[in-house]
C-alpha positions, 0 to 999 in steps of 0.5 A: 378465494382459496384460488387467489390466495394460492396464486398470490403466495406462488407470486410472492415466493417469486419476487422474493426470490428475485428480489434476493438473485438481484440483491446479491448480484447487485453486492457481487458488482459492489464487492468487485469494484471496490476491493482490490486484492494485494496482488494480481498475476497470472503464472507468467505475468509480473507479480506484486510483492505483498509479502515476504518471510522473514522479518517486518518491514516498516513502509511510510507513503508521502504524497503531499504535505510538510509537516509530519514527516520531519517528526516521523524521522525523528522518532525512527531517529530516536529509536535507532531504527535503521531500516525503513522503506519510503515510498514518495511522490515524484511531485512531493520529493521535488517540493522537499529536496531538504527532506529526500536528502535526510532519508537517503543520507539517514540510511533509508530505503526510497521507493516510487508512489508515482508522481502525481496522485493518480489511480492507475486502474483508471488510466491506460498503460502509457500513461501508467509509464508516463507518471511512472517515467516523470517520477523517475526523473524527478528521482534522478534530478535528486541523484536518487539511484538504484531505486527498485519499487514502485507503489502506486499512489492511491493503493489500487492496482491491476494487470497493466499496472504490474505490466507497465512497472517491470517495463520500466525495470520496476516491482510493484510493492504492496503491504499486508498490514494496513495501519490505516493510520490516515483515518486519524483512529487515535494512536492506540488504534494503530498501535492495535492495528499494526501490533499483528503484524508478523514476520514477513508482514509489510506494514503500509503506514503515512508520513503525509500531512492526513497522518496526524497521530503516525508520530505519535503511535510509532515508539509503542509500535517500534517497542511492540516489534523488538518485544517480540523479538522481531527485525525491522528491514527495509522492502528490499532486505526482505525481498533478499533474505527471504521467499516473497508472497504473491497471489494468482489471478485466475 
């Protein structure tokens, strides 16, 4: 009995063992392939942009809809924000024509979210270009010039992404504060959210449809950020004025 009793603990002490090499190999898997750091590169490879140095530049994405993002211009509008950056769908800014124009003639920074919503660590290099390419186009058929950034569309990118983008004379931009103001937490959430960004941070907040309480948070947030005595720029003044943060892939 004693025989048994020894053997049956040596047996236990092993699949408890082996229970958690594969518990944590099984979260390794998970982590890796679900989250996405802000930025990939290598020494020589294109690098994206998550952050700068100085100042905070306000980004608003807009895929689709057309109700939210006329109010969110209208509350940069009112307090007197000039600078601010846009990253739309090729297929949403050939819907809404009337609404790219404001942007532009409003004084606003336009970047590209691709053209449809697509994410480009699923698709092969070419056809990163090719949505890339068409929204492109679609930029240009709204004499929308001398646009310099590119976000991909549903936030998630890799090497080729990087690679495919500065083929196309294009950076890749990402942000290192996320509102997460699409979740529709409530307007004090992204308030709190946003209220810790710093100088340099690049700020991803949504003008699309998913986005109810954007509008509603923006004042409070604008207010937080002149408090504290800090500039609003857009991506492209921040890159200008200041060092930009990037990370190493290893």
């Amino acid at each position: 009995m004693k025989f048994f009793y020894v053997f049956h603990a040596k047996t236990i002490k092993q699949l408890t063992l082996i229970l958690i090499a594969a518990f944590f190999t099984a979260m390794f898997l998970f982590m890796e392939t679900t989250i996405h750091m802000p930025v990939f590169s290598s020494k020589d490879d294109p690098k994206a942009i998550y952050k700068g140095e100085n100042d905070i530049a306000l980004t608003f994405n807009i895929g689709w809809g057309d109700e939210k993002a006329e109010p969110i211009l209208d509350v940069l509008k009112k307090e007197n924000v000039k600078a601010a950056t846009f990253f739309l769908s090729g297929s949403w800014a050939e819907r809404h024509p009337d609404l790219v124009s404001r942007i532009v003639k409003e004084g606003y920074e336009i970047g590209i979210l691709g053209y449809e919503y697509k994410d480009y660590t699923e698709l092969e290099a070419d056809k990163i270009r090719q949505d890339i390419a068409k929204a492109q186009t679609a930029f240009a058929k709204l004499n929308i010039k001398d646009i310099n950034y590119v976000r991909p569309p549903t936030g998630h990118f890799d090497k080729k992404t990087l690679e495919s983008a500065k083929r196309l004379g294009y950076t890749v931009v990402h942000w290192s504060i996320d509102s997460k103001d699409w979740t529709n937490p409530g307007a004090n959430a992204i308030i709190e959210r946003v209220g810790k960004a710093k100088k340099g941070d690049i700020v991803l907040m949504h003008a699309s449809d998913s986005a109810k309480q954007t509008a509603k948070a923006l004042p409070s947030i604008i207010e937080n950020i002149k408090e504290n005595n800090l500039k609003l720029v857009t991506v492209s003044e921040m890159m200008a004025n200041a060092s930009t943060s990037t990370e190493e892939i290893k």
